[in-house]
C-alpha positions in Angstrom: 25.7 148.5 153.1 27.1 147.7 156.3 28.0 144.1 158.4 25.1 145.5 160.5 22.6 146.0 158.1 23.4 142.7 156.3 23.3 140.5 159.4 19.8 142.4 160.0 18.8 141.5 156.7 19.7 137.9 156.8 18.0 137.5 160.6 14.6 138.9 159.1 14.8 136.4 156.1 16.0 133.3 158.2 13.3 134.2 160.8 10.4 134.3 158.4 11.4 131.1 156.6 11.6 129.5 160.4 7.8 130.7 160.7 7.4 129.2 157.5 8.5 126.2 158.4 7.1 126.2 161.9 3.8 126.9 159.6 4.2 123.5 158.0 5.3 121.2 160.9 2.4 122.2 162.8 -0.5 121.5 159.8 1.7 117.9 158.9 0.9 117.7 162.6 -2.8 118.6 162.8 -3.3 115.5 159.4 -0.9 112.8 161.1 -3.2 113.7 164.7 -6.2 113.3 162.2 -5.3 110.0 160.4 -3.8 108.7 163.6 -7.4 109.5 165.5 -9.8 109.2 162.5 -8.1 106.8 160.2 -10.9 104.1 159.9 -13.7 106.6 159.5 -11.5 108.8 157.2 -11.1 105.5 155.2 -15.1 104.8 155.2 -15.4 108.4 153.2 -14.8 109.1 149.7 -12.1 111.8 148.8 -14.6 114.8 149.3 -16.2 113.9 152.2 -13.0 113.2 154.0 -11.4 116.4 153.0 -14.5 118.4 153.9 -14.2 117.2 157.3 -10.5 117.5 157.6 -11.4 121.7 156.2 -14.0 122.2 158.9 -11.5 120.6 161.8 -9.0 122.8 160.7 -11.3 125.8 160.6 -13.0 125.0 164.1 -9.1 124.7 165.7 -6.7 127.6 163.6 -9.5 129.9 162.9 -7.9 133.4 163.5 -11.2 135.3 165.4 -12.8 131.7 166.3 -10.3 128.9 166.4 -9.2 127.1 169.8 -5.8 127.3 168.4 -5.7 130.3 166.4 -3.4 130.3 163.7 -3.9 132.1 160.1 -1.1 130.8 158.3 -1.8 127.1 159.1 -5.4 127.5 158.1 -3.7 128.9 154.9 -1.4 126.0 154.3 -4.6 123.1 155.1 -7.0 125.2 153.5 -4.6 124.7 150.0 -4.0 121.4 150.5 -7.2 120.3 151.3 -8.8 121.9 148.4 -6.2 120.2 145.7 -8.3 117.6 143.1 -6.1 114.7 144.2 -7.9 111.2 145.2 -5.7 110.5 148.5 -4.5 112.4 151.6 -0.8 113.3 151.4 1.4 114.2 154.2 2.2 118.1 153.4 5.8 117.9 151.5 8.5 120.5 153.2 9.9 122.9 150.6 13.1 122.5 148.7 15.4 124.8 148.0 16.2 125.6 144.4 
């Protein structure tokens, strides 16, 4: 395999773990905007409730065909953490290498 190909190779896996990451960042964004905004009314909801509103906020903005800020793999990443079973919101933990 040549130096090209390689380098090539590494660029393509180095740009789709930036995307990755960019992915992240921006729905850790979209919940501290939403706790910073809606904090007191988030707090007035139980666990469901204030999930299910976080979902449809997500869906209205990153929405691929619909969304103000289209954006299918952020959707992806709130739509996961948003449906977990866990009783409090959590700030989206980057991934570490292994």
């Amino acid at each position: 395999m040549s130096a090209h190909t390689e380098m090539n190779e590494a660029l393509a896996v180095l740009t789709d773990k930036l995307r990755s990451l960019n992915d992240l960042v921006a729905a850790n964004q979209f919940m501290v905007e939403a706790l910073a905004q809606q904090g007191e009314a988030l707090k007035q909801m139980d666990a469901s409730g204030s999930k299910d509103m976080l979902r449809r906020q997500a869906r209205a903005r990153f929405n691929p065909e619909t969304g103000t800020a289209p954006n299918a793999a952020v959707l992806a990443v709130l739509e996961e953490v948003l449906g977990r079973q866990q009783q409090s919101a959590e700030i989206i933990p980057f991934p570490v290498r292994a």
